[in-house]
N, C-alpha and C positions, 0 to 999 in steps of 0.2 A: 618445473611443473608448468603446463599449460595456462594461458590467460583464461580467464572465460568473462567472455563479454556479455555486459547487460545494458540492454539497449530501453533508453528513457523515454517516453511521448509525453508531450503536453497539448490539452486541447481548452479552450474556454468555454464554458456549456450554455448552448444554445439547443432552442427545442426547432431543430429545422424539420420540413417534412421529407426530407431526402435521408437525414438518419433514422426518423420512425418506421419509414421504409425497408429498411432493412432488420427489425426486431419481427421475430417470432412471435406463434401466437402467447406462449407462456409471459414471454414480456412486453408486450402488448398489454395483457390483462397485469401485471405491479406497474404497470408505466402510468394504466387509469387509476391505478387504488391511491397515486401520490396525490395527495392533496393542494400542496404548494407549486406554482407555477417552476418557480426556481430548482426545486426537487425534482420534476418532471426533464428537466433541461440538464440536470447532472446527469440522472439516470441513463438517458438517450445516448447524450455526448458521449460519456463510459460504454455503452456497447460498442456504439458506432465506431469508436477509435480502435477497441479491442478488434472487429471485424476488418477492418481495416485494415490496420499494423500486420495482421494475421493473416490475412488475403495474401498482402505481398509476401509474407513469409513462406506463405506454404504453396504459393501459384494456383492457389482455389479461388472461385469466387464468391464475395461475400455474403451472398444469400445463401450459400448452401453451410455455412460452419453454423454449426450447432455446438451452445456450452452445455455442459452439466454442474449441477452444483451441487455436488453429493458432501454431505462433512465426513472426512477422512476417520471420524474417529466414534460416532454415534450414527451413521449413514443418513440421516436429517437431510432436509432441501434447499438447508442455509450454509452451505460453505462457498467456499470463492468461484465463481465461475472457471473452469476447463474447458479446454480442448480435446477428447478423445481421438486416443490413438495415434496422438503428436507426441511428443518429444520436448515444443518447447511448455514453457508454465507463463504465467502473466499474472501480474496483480493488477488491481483498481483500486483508485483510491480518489477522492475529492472534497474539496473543500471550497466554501468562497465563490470565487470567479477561478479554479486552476480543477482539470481534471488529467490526471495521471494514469500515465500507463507505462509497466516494467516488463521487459519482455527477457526471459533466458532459454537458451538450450540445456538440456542435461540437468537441470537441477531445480528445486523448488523453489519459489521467491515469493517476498510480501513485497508491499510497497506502502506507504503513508503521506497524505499532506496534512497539513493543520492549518489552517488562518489561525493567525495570535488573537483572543481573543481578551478581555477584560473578566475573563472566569475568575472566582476566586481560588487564586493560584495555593495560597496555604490548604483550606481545606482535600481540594482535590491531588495537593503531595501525598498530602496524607494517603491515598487510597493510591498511587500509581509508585512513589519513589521509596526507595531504600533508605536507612539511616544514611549512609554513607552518602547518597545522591540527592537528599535534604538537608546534609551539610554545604554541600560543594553550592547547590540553589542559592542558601543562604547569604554566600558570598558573592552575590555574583549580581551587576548593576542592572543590569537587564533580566531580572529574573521571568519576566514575561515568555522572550524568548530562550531562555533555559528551560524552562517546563517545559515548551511546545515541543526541544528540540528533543527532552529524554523520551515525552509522549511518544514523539513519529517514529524515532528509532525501537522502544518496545510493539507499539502496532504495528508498525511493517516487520518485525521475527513473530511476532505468532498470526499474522495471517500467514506467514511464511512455513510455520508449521500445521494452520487449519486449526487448530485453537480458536480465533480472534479472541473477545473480549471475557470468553468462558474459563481463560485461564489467568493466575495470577500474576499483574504488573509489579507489584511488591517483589516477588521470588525471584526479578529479575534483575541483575547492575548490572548497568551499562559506563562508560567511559562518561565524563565527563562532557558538556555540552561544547566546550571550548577544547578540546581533546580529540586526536583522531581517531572515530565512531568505533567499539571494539565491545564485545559483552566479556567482564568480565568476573560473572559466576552468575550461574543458573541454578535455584533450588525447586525441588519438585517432581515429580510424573511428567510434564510438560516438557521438561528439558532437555534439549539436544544440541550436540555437538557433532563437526566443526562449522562455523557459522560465520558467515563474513556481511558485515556493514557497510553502505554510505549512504552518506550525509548527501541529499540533490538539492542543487537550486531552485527553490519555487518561485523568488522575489521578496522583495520585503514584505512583511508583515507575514508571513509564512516559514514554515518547518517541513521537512519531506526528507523521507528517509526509504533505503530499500535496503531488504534482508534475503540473503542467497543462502540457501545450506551446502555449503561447500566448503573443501580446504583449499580451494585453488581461488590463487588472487585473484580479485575482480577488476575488470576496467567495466568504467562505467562513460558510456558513450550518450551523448543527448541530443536527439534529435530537434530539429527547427520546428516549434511551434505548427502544426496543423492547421489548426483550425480559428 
């Protein structure tokens, strides 16, 4: 069976005026409604990359790619930004000082980063992890990053399906955080099969994960730092 490669971006978000430059009027108007300086600086950086990465991909220029963000499953204006009429898919995702970008041909993907943060890790098990995956927590010395790492692997499969956070994290086990990244049982409506994992490098203090719906292994290639 064929590889299928899934190609990683990372960029650091800055609010420059050469990537505002290239947003549209619709994000232009969410770029002003962010309040936080910082917020404003992920947002951007997240087009500009996606534009960008996309540009070289498809030999277009960047001003002319237009996303949509229809939800796949209630036609809403809140699902993951698209490319019509492509082929490939892409997620976003950011956190922190790292913004993410997953790029595939042929098939749907999510992507996730987390900064570790000092959240109170018990309560919010409670709301995302399985019996079975608040065992494995329990033992585990770093459970900081144990949580973050089950987080980014569940968030990256249901952006990956257009769900995001409307579907249940509970209905879902995944492989242990120390373990190589694998779901293994899905309960629900929401649940799709065959579905492959990995685990990205974000740096320390961080979690990142990409979800591809496919049966065909993935190589995951990462590109140098952009920005």
């Amino acid at each position: 069976m064929p590889v299928l490669e899934c190609a990683v971006h990372w960029a650091r978000p800055d609010d420059d005026p050469r990537m505002r430059d290239l947003l549209d009027e619709g994000e232009r108007a969410r770029y002003e409604r962010f309040m936080r300086a910082e917020d404003k600086a992920r947002f951007v950086t997240g087009r500009w990359l996606a534009r960008t990465v996309l540009a070289e991909a498809t030999g277009r220029p960047p001003r002319d790619l237009r996303f949509t963000t229809d939800c796949p499953h209630c036609g809403g204006s809140h699902g993951k930004p698209r490319l019509p009429g492509s082929d490939l898919d892409f997620s976003l995702s950011h956190s922190g000082d790292r913004v993410l970008l997953v790029l595939v041909e042929g098939a749907a993907v999510g992507a996730d980063v987390e900064q570790e943060s000092d959240r109170d890790i018990n309560s919010l098990a409670r709301m995302v992890l399985t019996d079975a995956e608040g065992e494995v927590l329990r033992t585990m010395d770093d459970r900081k990053r144990g949580f973050h790492a089950y987080w980014s692997r569940k968030e990256a499969l249901l952006k990956a399906t257009g769900h995001g956070l409307a579907a249940s994290m509970t209905a879902i086990h995944v492989s242990g955080p120390d373990e190589p990244p694998e779901v293994v049982a899905w309960e629900g409506e929401a649940a799709v099969s065959p579905v492959r994992l990995a685990d990205l490098d974000a740096g320390p203090g961080y979690a990142a994960a990409a979800a591809v719906l496919t049966d065909r292994p993935l190589k995951v290639n990462q590109v140098p730092l952009r920005y």
